[in-house]
N, C-alpha and C positions, 0 to 999 in steps of 0.2 A: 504493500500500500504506500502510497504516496503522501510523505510530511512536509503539508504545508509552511509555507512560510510563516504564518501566522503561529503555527505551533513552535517553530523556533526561535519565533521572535517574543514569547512567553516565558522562554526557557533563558533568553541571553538580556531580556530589559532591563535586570537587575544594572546591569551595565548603565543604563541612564544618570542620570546627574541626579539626584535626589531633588525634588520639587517642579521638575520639568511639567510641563503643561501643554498638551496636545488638541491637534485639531485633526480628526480623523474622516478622511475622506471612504466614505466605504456603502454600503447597500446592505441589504436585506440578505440578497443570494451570498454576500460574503458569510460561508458556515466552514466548522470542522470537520473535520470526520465524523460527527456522533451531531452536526446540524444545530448546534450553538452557534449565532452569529457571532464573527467576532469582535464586533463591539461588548456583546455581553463579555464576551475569556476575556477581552481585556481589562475592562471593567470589574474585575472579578480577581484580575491580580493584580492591579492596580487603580485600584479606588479612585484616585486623587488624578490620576494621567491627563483624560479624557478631557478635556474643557465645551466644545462644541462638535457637531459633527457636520461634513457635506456631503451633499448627496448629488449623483449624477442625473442624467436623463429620466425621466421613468420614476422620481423622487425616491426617496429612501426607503420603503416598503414597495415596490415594482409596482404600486398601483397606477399611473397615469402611461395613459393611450402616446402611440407617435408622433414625430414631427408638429412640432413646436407647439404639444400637448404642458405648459409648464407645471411644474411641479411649484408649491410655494414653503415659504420660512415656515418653522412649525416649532412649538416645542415636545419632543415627545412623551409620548404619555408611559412608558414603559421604564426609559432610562431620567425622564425630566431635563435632559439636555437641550440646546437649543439645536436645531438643524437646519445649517441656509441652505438653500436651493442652488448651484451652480446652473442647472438649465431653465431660461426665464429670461428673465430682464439682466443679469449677469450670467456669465459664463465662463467668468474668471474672477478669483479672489479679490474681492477688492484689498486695500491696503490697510483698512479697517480691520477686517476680518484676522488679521497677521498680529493685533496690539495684545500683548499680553501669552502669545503663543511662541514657544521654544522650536515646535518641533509639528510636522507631518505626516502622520500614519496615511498609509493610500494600500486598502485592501477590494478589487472591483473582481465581478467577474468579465473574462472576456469573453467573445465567441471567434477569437480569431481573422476577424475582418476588417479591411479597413473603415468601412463607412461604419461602424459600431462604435457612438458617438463618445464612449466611458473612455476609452485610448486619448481620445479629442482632449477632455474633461481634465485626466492627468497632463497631458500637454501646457494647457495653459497654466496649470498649477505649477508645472515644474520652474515657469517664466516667471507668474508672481512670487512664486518663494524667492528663484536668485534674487529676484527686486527689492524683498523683504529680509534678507539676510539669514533666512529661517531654515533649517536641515528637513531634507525629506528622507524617510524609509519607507520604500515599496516591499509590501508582506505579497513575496513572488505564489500565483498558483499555474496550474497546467493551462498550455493552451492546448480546449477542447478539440482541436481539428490539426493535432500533432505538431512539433518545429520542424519536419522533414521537407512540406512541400509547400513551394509559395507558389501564386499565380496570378497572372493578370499583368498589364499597363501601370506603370508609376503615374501619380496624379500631376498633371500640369501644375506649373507657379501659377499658370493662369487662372486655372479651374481650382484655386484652394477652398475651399470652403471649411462649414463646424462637419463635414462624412469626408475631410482627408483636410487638415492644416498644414501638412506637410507631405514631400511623396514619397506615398508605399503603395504595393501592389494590392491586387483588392485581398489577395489570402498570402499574409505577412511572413506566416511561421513563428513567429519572436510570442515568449511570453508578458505579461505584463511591465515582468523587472526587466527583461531585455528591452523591451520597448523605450521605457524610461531612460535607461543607458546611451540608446540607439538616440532617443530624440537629445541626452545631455551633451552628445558627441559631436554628431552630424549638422545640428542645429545651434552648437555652441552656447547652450543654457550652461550657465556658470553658477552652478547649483551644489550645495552640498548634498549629494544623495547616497542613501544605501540601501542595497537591495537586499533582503533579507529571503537568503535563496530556501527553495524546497528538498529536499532529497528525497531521491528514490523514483525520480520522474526521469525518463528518455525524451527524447527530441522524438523518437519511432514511435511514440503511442498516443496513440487518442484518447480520450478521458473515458470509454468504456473499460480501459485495463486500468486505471489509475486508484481502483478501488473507495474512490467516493463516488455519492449519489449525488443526481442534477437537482441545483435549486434554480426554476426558471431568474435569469439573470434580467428579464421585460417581461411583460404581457403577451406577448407574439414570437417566447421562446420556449416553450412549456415543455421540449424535450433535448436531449442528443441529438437525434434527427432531425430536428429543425434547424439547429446549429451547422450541419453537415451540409443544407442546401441552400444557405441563407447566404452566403459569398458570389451566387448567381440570380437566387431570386428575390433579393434585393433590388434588383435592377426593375422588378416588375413596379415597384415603386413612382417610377419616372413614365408610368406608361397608361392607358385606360384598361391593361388588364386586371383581375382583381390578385393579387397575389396569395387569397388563404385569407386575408383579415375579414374578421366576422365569423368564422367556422372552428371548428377542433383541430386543425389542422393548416395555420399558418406558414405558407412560405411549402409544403407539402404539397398541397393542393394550389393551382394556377385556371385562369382561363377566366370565360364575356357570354353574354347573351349569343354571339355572334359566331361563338365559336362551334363548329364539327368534332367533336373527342378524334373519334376515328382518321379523319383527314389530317387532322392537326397533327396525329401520329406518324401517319404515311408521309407528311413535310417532312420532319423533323431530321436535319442527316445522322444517321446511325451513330458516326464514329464519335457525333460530342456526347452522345449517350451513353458511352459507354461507364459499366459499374453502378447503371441502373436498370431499375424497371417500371416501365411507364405504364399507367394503368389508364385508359378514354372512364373517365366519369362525367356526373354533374355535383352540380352543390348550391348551396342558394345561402349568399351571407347575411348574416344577421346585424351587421353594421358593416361599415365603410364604401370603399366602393361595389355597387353593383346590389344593391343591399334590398331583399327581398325578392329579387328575381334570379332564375335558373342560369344558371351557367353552365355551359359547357366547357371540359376542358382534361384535365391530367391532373394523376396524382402520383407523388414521386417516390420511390423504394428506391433508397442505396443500399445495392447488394454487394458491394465490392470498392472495398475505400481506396483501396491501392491505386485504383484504376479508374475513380469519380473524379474532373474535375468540373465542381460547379457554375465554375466564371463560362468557362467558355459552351458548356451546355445550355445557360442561359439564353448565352448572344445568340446563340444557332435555334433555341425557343423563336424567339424573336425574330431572328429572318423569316423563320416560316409561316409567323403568322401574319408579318407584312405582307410576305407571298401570297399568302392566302387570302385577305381580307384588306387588302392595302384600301379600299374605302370606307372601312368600320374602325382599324386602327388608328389609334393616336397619342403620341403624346401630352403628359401633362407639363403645364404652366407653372411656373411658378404663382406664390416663394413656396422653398421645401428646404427646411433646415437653416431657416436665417437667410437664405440667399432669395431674392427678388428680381433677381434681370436672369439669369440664365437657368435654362431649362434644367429642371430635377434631371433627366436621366445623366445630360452632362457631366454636373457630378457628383453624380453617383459613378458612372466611369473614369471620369476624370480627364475626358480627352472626346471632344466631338467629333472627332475623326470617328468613333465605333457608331454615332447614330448616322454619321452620314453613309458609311458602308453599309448598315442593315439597311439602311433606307433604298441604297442603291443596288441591292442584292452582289455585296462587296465577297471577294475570295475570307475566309474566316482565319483559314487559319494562315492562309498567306501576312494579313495584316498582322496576328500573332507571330509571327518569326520575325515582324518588324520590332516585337517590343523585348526580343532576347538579350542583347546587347547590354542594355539599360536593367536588364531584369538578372544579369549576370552581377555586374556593377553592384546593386544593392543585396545579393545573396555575399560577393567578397567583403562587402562591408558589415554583413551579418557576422561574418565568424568575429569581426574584433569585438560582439558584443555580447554572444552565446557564451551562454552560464551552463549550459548544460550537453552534452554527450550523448 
């Protein structure tokens, strides 16, 4: 089984300065092995630590819906701390927030994706702290979708947005603590940080061997499987398809009023498929888009991780259903995620070049061997920052 960071950061605090006073950036789905958050273990071994907590996207119990659904200040009713909202009207610590605090505990779940806004959330914290003079410790956990394989287009300077501040591919590899490393390096935050590593976790494993249970980390991440498809159909986002929101089965389940199951399958080119099974259904979502009416479309089984990759099964979703319906299809408008002038799916990919090739029934993977080079680039920069083997 897999120890947490947070378990050894329990085990080494004694180390702290006597009196130090923290502000703990962390969630709900942050649990133990045994599903104590760890706000509670740390509260628990140090009484006195804790001063405030923040919470990312989705607020600090994963109750609030997406995109620029905000969460607000609260004090909670369990620990009686106070808890700002990072996703809202700020997005970064103000300098207030920083008076009277030593130090920064940041415990998030990821799901391994770039546009997975919590990565974002520690980003700008890592910039306020250097500003603030304040030490941060990242309590490292697994990334669910393994450190072996990354994929996708690095996000344009120009396409930055709060689903990529900086650019990484859309499936990163890096864990939380490498992240933070990655962005104190590459992006020259001049931050005191330390990563407070896990043992007994591989780069080669997915969070089904890692011997803890999934605590949905949002409202539209309620399993492992959803996590596994969610670096591709994410993209459905940007688009008038419904991507699962509204049903049991988020990011799983895809497809419109408009759509043929069966045809939609017969598009689809085999080879992005591959390490799945696609199943022609319908479903009819109970909120978001398409909400109350049938849809047709697909539901997704990875039967083979090795050999899934989500990003570019997407794209190839997506050609075929332009193909198919290119008078029913469309993208959506903004704003989506703060941004207001460029279209959601942009960046969410991070490079307009991919809507304008789906649009133009562009070569797939030809465009993919365009983004090797630069995808090479940021795997040699990976290893200066991999903690783990």
């Amino acid at each position: 089984m897999v120890k947490l960071g947070l378990e050894n950061f329990l085990e080494s605090a004694q180390a702290l300065p006597p009196g130090s006073r923290a502000a703990f950036l962390t969630h709900q789905a942050a649990v133990d092995s045994r599903g104590i958050t760890s706000l509670e273990r740390v509260r628990q071994a140090f009484p006195d630590l804790v001063q405030a907590v923040w919470s990312p996207q989705h607020g600090f119990y994963g109750d609030r819906q997406a995109n620029m659904i905000a969460s607000q200040d609260f004090s909670d009713p369990l620990s009686g701390l106070p808890v700002y909202s990072l996703y809202g009207e700020k997005r970064q610590p103000t300098p207030e927030m920083f008076l009277g605090i030593d130090l920064v505990l940041v415990d998030l779940v990821d799901v391994g994706c770039r546009v997975y806004t919590y990565i974002w959330t520690l980003y700008l914290l890592l910039k306020a702290a250097a500003e603030a003079g304040v030490k941060v410790f990242v309590l490292d956990r697994p990334n669910p979708l393994g450190g072996q394989e990354v994929e996708g287009n690095l996000t344009r300077f120009d396409h930055i947005s709060f689903v990529g501040l900086y650019p990484l591919p859309m499936r990163h590899g890096l864990t939380v603590g490498e992240l933070a490393l990655y962005f104190k390096r590459y992006e020259g935050i001049d931050v005191e940080l330390y990563i407070i590593e896990m043992k007994g976790w591989s780069r080669y494993s997915y969070f089904n061997e890692s011997g803890l249970f999934w605590v949905l980390p949002s409202p539209n991440m309620p399993t492992l499987g959803t996590a596994l498809v969610y670096p591709g159909q994410v993209l459905l986002e940007g688009s008038n398809l419904s991507e699962g929101r509204g049903t049991t089965l988020p990011f799983e389940l895809c497809g419109a009023p408009f759509i043929d199951p069966r045809a939609l399958l017969a598009e689809i080119d085999s080879r992005a498929a591959s390490g799945l099974f696609l199943r022609p259904t319908w479903f009819t979502p109970t909120f978001d888009k398409w909400v109350g009416e049938l849809c047709g479309g697909l539901q997704l089984y990875v039967v083979d991780l090795n050999k899934f990759s989500p990003y570019h099964f997407t794209l190839a979703l997506l050609k075929a259903v332009i193909r198919l319906y290119p008078n029913d299809f469309s993208w959506l408008a903004p704003p989506y995620e703060y941004e207001y002038e460029k279209l959601p799916i942009d960046i969410l990919t991070g490079d307009p070049a991919i809507r304008l090739a789906l649009e133009n029934n562009g070569d797939l993977i030809r465009l993919a061997k365009t983004w090797e080079p630069v995808l090479e680039e940021f795997c040699d920069q990976c290893c200066n920052v991999q903690i783990y083997r």
